[in-house]
N, C-alpha and C positions, 0 to 999 in steps of 0.2 A: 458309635459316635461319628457327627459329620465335622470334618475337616475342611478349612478352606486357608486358603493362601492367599497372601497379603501383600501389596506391593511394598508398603514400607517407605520411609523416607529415604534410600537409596535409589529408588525407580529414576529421577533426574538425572543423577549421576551417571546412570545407565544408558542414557542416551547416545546416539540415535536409536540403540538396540530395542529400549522400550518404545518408542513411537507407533512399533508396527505389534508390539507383545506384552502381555503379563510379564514382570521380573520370575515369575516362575518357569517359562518358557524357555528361557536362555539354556545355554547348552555351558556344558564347563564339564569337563572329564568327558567319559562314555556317554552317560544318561544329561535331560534334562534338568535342573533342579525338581521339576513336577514330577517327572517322572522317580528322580532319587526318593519323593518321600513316600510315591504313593506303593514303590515296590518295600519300603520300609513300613509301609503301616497298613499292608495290605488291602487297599481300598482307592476309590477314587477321590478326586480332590476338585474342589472348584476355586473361584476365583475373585476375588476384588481389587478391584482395577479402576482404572480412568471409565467416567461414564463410555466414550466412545467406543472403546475396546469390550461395555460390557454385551454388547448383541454378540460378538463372535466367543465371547470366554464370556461366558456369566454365573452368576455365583447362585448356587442352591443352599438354602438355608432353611435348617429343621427345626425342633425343638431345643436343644442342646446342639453347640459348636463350641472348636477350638479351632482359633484364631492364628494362625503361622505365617511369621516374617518370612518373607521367600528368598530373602536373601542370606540367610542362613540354611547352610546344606547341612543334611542329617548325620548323626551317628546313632548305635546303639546309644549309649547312657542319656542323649536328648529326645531318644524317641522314646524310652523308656519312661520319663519324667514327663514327657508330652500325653503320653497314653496315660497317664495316673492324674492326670490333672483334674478337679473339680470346681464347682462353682467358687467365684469369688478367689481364683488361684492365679497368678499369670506369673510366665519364668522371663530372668532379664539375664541378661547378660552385661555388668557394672548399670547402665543406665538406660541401656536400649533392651525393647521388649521383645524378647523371642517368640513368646506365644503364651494366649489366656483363652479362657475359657467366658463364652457369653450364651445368653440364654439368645432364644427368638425375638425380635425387634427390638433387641437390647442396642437403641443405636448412640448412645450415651455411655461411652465408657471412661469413666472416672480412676484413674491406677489408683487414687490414693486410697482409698475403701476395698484394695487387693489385697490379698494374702502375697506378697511378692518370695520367690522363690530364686534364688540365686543361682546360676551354671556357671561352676565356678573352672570347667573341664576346658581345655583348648578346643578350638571349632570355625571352622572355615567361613567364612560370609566374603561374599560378593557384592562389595559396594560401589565398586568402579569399575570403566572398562578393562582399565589393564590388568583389573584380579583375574579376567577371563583369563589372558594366555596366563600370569604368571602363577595362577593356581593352577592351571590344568594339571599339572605331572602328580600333584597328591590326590586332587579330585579322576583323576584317570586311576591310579592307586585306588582310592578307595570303592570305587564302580567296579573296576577289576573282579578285586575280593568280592564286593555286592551279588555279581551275577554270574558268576562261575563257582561259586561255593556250594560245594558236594554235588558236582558235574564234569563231563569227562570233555575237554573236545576233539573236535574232527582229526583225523590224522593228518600230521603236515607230509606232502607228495615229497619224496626221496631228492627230487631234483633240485631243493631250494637248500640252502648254504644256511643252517642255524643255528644260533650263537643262545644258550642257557631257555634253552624248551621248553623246560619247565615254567614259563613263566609267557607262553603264548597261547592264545587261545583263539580256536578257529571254528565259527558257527556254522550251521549246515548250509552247502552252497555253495561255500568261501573257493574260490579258485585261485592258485596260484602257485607259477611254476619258473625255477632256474632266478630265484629272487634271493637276497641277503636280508636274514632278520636276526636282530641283534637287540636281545632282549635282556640283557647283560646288565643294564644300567637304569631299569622297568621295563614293566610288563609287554605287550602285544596284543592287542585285543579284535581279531580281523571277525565283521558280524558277517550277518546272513546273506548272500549271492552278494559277496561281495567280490572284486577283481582285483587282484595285485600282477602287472603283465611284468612280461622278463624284463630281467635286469634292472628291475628300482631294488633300491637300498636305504634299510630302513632302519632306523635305532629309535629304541623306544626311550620312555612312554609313550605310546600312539597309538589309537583309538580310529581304527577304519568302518564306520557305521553301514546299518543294512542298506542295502542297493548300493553302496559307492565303488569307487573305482581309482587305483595307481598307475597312472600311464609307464608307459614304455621306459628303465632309465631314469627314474624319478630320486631324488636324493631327499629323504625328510629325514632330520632331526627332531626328538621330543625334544617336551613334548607338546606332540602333536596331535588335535583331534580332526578328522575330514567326518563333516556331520552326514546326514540320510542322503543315498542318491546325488552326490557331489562328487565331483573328480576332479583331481591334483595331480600335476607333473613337474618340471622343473624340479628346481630346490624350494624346501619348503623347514623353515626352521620353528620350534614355539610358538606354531601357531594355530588357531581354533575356527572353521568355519564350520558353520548352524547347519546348513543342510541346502539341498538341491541349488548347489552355487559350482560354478565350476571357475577355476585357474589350471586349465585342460594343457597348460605349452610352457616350454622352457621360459627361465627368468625367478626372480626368487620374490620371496614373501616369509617377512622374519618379523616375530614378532606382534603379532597382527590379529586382526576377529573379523571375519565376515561373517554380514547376515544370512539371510536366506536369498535366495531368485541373483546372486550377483554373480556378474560374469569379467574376469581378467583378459586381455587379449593378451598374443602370443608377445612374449618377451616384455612384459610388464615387469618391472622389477619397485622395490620400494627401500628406501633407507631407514635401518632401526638403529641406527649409531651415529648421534652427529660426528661432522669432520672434528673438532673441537674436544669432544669429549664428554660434553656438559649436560647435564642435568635435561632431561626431553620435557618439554610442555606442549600437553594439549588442550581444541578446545573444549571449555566448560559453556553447556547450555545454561546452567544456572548465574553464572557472573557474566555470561557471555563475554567473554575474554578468555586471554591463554593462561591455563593454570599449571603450576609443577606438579609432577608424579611422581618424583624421587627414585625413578628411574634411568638407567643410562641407557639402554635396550627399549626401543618403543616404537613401532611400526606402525601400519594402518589400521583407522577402524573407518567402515563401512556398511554403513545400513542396508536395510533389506531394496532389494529392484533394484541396485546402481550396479554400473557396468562403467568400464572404460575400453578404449579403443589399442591398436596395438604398439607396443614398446612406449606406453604410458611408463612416468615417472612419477614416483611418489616421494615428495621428503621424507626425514624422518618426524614422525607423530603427526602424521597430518590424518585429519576426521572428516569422514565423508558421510551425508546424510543417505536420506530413503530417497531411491527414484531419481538420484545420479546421472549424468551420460557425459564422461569426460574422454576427449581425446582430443591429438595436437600434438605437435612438441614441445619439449620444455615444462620444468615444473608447474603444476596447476598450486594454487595456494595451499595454505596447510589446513583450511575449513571450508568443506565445499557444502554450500548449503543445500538441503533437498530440493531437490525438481529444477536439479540444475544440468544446462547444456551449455557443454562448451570447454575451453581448458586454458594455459597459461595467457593465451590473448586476450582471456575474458569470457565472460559468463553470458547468457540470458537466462529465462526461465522455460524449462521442460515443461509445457501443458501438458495437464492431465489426460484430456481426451488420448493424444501421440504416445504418454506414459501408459494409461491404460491397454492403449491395440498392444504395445508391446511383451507387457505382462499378460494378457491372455493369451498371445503366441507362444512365448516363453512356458508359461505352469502349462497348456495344451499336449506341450510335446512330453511332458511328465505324468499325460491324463490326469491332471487336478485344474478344479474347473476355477478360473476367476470371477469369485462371487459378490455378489451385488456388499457383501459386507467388509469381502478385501476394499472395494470401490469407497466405500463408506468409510471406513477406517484411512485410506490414502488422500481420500480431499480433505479429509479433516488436519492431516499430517500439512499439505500443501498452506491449507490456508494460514495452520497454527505456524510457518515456516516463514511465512510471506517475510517478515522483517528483517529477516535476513540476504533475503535476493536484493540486489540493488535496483533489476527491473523484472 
């Protein structure tokens, strides 16, 4: 059977996260959601998306497919019921479709002439940003269990200080020595060449993915994932960056999602608790305005390419697009729009051309090449963005 994944009417919500990605792409726990389904259903997976995004993520379609909401993460009893599914079958979850079954150029799909099938079992979905951090600790849980089950790992070196062992797990590669891990309160998941240097201290749930890196002295709290080839130092509380982003130097970051390519200066720090107390709003691309999240704990979210300068502040719940460059003193606003330069004095617009040389320097030093289709997908981001810059 081919399987493809669906952005779903969640994908907005998601924003800035999906501008640059499929809602399958997005990182929550260990794994990707893509990747959570395709180690669940042993095969690969394509994609349905925004026309823009479909050159870099496109979707192969067979004879026979079933169709999956990406923003619902897998368990056995849905994958089980997803693998059983036939023609004229599709599973909801009260009203929203988790996944059906369609023939080849079946681009007409009618639910009411379904067989609908009810999942009536508890099940994770990621419809917003802030489910990124505040799911992580169960989606870290359940990735955990995922990819360690009936395997052994690496031996932790004598020298590091470790609190309930049973419950860490260390891939081939993993270095780390004279470190505190406190797995007491969830798991520890350290992947493949990955670095933990002396003296950071670490309580899980916390998910250190392959190539990444814990500087020197680092303090995270779960849980916490640091995505592929990214490196974290300072304090770092609940929070989830995607991959190859680094917050490399002292200052904290609670609460919070970076994308991928983003980079913190040193002593950047950000507020996840108003002084107040009160209820955190961020913004919404769909009302374009500031909406409630019925959270008190709400930190940054930050699209893919933005950067800021050093002992950047951040309020709390403030949203930052793709291809960012803030620095200055003093709070920058709580929505910074993509392909923005500059910080609480005021804004201009980042041109692409300046945004592009930087991002080929940046993925260069990671040997991944900025391709004509990142290029493609980023002016698209810029143009769809315009309304928001003032110039």
């Amino acid at each position: 059977m081919n399987y493809i994944l669906f952005d779903g009417p969640s994908r907005n919500n998601l924003l800035p996260f999906t501008y640059t990605r499929p809602v399958a792409d997005i990182r929550v726990g260990i794994l990707t959601i893509r990747e959570k389904w395709e180690t669940y259903l042993n095969t690969v997976t394509t994609t349905v998306t925004e026309d823009y995004l479909s050159d870099k993520y496109p979707m192969v379609e067979m004879e026979e497919n079933i169709m999956i909401n990406a923003s619902y993460l897998p368990n056995l009893e849905l994958v089980d019921m997803i693998s059983d599914l036939k023609e004229n079958q599709a599973i909801f979850k009260d009203e929203d479709v988790i996944a059906f079954y369609a023939k080849e150029g079946q681009d007409d799909i009618n639910f009411e002439n379904y067989n609908a099938i009810e999942f009536n079992q508890d099940i994770m979905k990621i419809e917003n940003t802030w489910d990124i951090f505040s799911k992580n600790g169960e989606a870290i849980q359940a990735d955990f269990t995922l990819i360690t089950q009936d395997r052994t790992s690496q031996s932790i070196p004598e020298s590091n200080n470790i609190i309930a062992p049973e419950n860490i797990f260390l891939e081939e590669g993993a270095k780390l020595e004279f470190t505190t891990l406190n797995a007491s309160s969830g798991p520890i998941y350290i992947g493949k060449n990955t670095e933990i240097m002396e003296g950071a201290v670490i309580r899980g749930p916390f998910a250190l993915c392959e190539g990444a890196g814990v500087k020197l002295g680092a303090k995270i709290y779960g849980p916490t994932t640091v995505g592929p080839h990214s490196k974290v130092g300072g304090e770092v509380n609940n929070s989830v960056i995607f991959g190859y982003s680094n917050k490399g130097h002292d200052g904290f970051l609670g609460n919070s999602v970076l994308g991928e390519w983003c980079n913190l200066g040193a002593d950047t720090n950000n507020s996840n608790l108003k002084n107040n107390y009160a209820e955190v709003r961020l913004w919404d691309y769909q009302t374009e305005g500031f909406a409630k999240t019925g959270l008190q704990f709400c930190g940054l979210m930050m699209g893919d390419h933005s950067k800021c300068g050093i002992n950047t502040m951040f309020n709390t719940g403030t949203v930052v697009g793709v291809s960012a460059n803030i620095f200055g003193s003093g709070f920058p606003r709580n929505f910074v729009p993509s392909f923005s330069w500059g910080g609480s004095s005021g804004f201009t617009s980042y041109l692409t051309k300046k945004a592009f040389e930087v991002a080929q320097v940046v993925m260069a030093r990671r040997k991944i090449e900025f391709s004509d289709q990142d290029k493609a997908i980023l002016e698209h981001v810029f143009e769809e963005t315009k309304k928001y810059r003032r110039n």
